[in-house]
VMD Tcl script that draws the C-alpha trace (Angstrom):
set ca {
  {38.47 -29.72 -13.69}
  {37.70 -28.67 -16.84}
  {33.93 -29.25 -16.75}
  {34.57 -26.51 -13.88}
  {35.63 -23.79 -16.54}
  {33.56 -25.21 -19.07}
  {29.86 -24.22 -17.25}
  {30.28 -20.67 -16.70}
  {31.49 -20.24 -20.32}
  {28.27 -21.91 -21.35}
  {26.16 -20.53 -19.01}
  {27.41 -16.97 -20.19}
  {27.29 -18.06 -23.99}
  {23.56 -18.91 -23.57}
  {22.10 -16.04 -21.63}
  {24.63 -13.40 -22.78}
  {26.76 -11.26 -20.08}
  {23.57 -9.74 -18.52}
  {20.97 -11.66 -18.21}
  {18.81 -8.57 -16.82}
  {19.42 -6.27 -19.35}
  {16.18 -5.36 -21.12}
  {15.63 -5.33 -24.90}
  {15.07 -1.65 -26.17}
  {11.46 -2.01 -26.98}
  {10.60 -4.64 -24.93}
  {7.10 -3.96 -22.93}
  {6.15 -5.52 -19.87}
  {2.94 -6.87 -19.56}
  {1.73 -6.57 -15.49}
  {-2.13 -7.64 -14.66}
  {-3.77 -5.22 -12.23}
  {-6.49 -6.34 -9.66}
  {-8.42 -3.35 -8.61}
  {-11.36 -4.31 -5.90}
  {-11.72 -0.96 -4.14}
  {-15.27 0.01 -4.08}
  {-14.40 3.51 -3.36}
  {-15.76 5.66 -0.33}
  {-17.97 8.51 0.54}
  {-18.50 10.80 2.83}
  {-21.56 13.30 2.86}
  {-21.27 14.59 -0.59}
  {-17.41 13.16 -1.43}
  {-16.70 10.39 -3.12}
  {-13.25 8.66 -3.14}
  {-11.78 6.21 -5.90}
  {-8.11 5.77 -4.99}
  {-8.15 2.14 -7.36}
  {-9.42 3.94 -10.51}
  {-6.84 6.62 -9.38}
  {-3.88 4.33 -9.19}
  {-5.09 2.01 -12.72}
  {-4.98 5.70 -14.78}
  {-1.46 6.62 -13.31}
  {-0.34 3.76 -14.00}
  {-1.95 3.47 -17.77}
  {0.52 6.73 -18.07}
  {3.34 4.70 -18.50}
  {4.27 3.84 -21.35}
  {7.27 1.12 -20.95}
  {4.82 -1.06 -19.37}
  {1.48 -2.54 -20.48}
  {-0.96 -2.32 -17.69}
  {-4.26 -5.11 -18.02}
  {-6.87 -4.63 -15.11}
  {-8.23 -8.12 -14.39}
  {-9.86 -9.66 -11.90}
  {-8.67 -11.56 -8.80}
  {-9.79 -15.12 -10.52}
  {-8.38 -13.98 -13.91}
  {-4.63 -13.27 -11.70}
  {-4.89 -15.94 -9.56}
  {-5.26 -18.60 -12.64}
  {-2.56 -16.34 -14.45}
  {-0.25 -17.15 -11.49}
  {-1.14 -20.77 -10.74}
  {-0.74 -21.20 -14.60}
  {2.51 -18.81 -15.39}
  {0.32 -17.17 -18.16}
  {-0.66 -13.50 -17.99}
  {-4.36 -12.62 -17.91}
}
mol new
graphics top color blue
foreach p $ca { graphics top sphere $p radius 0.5 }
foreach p [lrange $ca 0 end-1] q [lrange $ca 1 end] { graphics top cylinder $p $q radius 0.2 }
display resetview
């Protein structure tokens, strides 16, 4: 019984009351595989992934890192970022 109301006071002690809650000037790191080639058509030329990887540079509250698919893959298999 008391080991019952002792977790959750524990838990809550360790991670704090919300465990989502971001720091203030915490930055996420998020790797970015871009493999479009692009496209064109007669004189037009399309580059939606170069598109996408400068919006998304715009942001500031994250750090965007364009890597390749190996570079991610091992990042995931590993749990380290690129």
């Amino acid at each position: 019984m008391i080991l019952i109301l002792v977790l959750p006071v524990l838990f809550f002690h360790l991670i704090g009351d919300d465990p989502a809650k971001q720091k203030k000037n915490a930055t996420r790191n998020i790797a970015v595989v871009n493999e479009d080639m692009g496209a064109s058509e007669s004189e037009n030329t399309a580059r939606f992934g170069q598109d996408v990887v400068a919006a998304l540079s715009e942001r500031p509250d994250y750090t965007w890192t364009v890597v390749n698919r190996s570079a991610a893959e091992n990042g995931l298999k590993n749990r380290k970022p690129s």
